[in-house]
N, C-alpha and C positions, 0 to 999 in steps of 0.2 A: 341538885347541888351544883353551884358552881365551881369550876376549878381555878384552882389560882397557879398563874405561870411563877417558875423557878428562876429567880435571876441569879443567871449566874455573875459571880465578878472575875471581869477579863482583867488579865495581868499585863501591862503594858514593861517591853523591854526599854533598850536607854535609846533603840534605836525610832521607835517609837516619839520619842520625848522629842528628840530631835528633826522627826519627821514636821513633829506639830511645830517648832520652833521657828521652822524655814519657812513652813505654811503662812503662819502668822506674820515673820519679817514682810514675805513675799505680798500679804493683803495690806501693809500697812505701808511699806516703801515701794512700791511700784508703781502708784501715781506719780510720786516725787521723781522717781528716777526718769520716768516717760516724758514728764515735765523739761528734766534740766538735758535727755539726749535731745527733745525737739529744738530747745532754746538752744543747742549747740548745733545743730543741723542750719538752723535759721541764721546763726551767726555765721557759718559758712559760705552759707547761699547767698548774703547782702554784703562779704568781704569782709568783716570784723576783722576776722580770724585770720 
């Protein structure tokens, strides 16, 4: 006989919700943002700025 596992359901609190929130900004805007420190680094380095 096989047995079959019991899933349990895990209860996520608010702090959770927000954990995945930051997770998610952090995969999605952290090229952009690496993007626009270097272009501002590089504008420093050649006198723009």
């Amino acid at each position: 006989m096989l047995r079959r596992k019991k899933r349990k359901k895990v209860e996520l609190d608010w702090k959770d919700y927000v954990a995945i929130t930051i997770a998610m900004f952090e995969t999605v805007f952290l090229p952009m943002i690496l993007y626009i420190v270097i272009l501002f680094l590089i504008a420093l380095a050649l006198g723009f700025i």
